[in-house]
C-alpha positions, 0 to 999 in steps of 0.5 A: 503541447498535446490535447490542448483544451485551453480556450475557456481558460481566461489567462487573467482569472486561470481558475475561474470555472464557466457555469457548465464547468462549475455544475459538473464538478458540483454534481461529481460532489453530489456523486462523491458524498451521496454515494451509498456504495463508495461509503460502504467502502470507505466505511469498511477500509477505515474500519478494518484497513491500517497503513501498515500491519504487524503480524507473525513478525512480518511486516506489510504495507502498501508503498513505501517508508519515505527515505533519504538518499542516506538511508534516514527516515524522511521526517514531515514537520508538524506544529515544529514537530519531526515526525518520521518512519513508524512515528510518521505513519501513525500520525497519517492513520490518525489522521485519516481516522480522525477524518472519517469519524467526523465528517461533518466537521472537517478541519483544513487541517484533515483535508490537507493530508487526505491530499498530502498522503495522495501525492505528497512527497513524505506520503507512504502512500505516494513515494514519489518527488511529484506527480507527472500526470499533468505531463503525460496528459499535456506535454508529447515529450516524454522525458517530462513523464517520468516520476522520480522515486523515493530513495526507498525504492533502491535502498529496500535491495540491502538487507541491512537497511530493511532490518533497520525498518523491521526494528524501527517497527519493534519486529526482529530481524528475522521478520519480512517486509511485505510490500505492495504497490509496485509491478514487478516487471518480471519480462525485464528480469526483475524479481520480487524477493529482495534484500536476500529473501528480507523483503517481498513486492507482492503487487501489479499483474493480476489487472490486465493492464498491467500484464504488458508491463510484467509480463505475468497475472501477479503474485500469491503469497503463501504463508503455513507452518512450513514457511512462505511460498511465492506463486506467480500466475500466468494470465488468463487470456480467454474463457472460451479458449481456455475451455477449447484448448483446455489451458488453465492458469498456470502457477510457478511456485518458489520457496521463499522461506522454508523453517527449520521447526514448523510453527505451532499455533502458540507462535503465531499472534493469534495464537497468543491471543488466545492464549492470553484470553485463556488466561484471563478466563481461568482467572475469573473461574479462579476468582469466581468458581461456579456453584 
């Protein structure tokens, strides 16, 4: 055992708090709930922010979709119902939305999945068996550290299984999976195009703590009527030297998708929007004709 802290703990009541310990964590409430700035926040994730989004026949998310070794969506049961892949992550949205629309009357049932989608086994957000930071915090070996992946994270290399996903989502096989989340540790020869070019890990790199890990400054991931184009940075080390030695940013760029036919704005989802909202006002035009 490392960093032991245990003396205030009383081995017979383990999760009784001391008074100064319980006027802490009060106050990080008063912090957590009075905060203008977190709220703001919150405020614009819930608004504009979903757990996955459809666009262009692509498709994006941030972890994972929980699998089984097999390749099968892992269901999470709710009221003895089996909820999995799309059908799971929409029931965790709804609950997240339902969440933060009423605050004030916050059911277990809210909470739960807030903690659920934090560290729970099912969670798109998670996607891992357990969380380990107990572990790393306590125990020296390192073998107790290591967190075992969903099934996901292996299977997204096969092709045929991340067109299942694309399905699963009502997009053709010819769409993409954008994915985050994970660095993609380029120093260890990993690449973030997977599945022959059906997936892409766009994630880790950009924060400095992570550039030992990667070995890079991240990724960007360019989208026009060409194709798609795949940008890593180099990091940036120092202003001042930068300035001195006149170095920059370095970017690598790789065609990931190049078209045949470029794609026209009417192709596009926004494209077809407003196409489908020209329609609508000719309509009334035609129904209501101007004096």
């Amino acid at each position: 055992m490392i960093n032991g802290c245990f003396q205030l703990v009383d081995p017979d009541d383990p999760y009784r708090l001391t008074a100064e310990e319980h006027e802490v964590l009060q106050d990080l409430l008063r912090q957590f709930q009075r905060s203008p700035r977190l709220a703001a926040h919150m405020r614009f994730l819930v608004e504009h922010g979903t757990l996955y989004q459809r666009f262009n026949d692509n498709l994006l998310y941030h972890g994972c979709l929980p699998c089984r070794e097999n390749g099968d969506f892992l269901a999470f049961t709710f009221q003895q119902q089996p909820l999995a892949g799309k059908a799971l992550m929409d029931f965790f949205q709804q609950c997240l939305q339902e969440s933060f629309a009423q605050p004030e009357n916050q059911t277990d049932l809210a909470t739960d999945m807030i903690w659920y989608l934090w560290c729970g086994e099912g969670s798109s957000l998670f996607g891992k068996k357990a969380m380990k930071t107990f572990e790393r915090y306590f125990i020296a070996d390192r073998n107790t550290h290591k967190e075992q992946k969903n099934a996901y994270y292996s299977l997204r290399e096969n092709e045929d299984f991340c067109c299942r996903i694309l399905a699963a989502f009502g997009l053709p096989p010819t769409g993409h999976i954008i994915n985050g989340h994970t660095p993609v540790k380029v120093r260890k020869g990993e690449t973030p195009i997977k599945a022959n070019g059906r997936l892409l890990v766009i994630d880790g790199g950009l924060s400095r703590s992570y550039q030992s890990v990667t070995g890079i400054a991240g990724y960007t991931l360019l989208s026009n009527s060409f194709g798609m184009t795949l940008a890593a940075h180099q990091p940036f080390t120092d202003r001042q030297q930068a300035i001195q030695q006149r170095r920059d940013i370095v970017t690598q760029k790789k065609i990931v998708v190049r078209q045949t036919e470029r794609t026209t704005v009417g192709q596009t989802d926004i494209g077809k929007r407003l196409q489908q909202e020209s329609r609508v006002l000719f309509e009334e035009l035609k129904n209501h004709p101007i004096p």
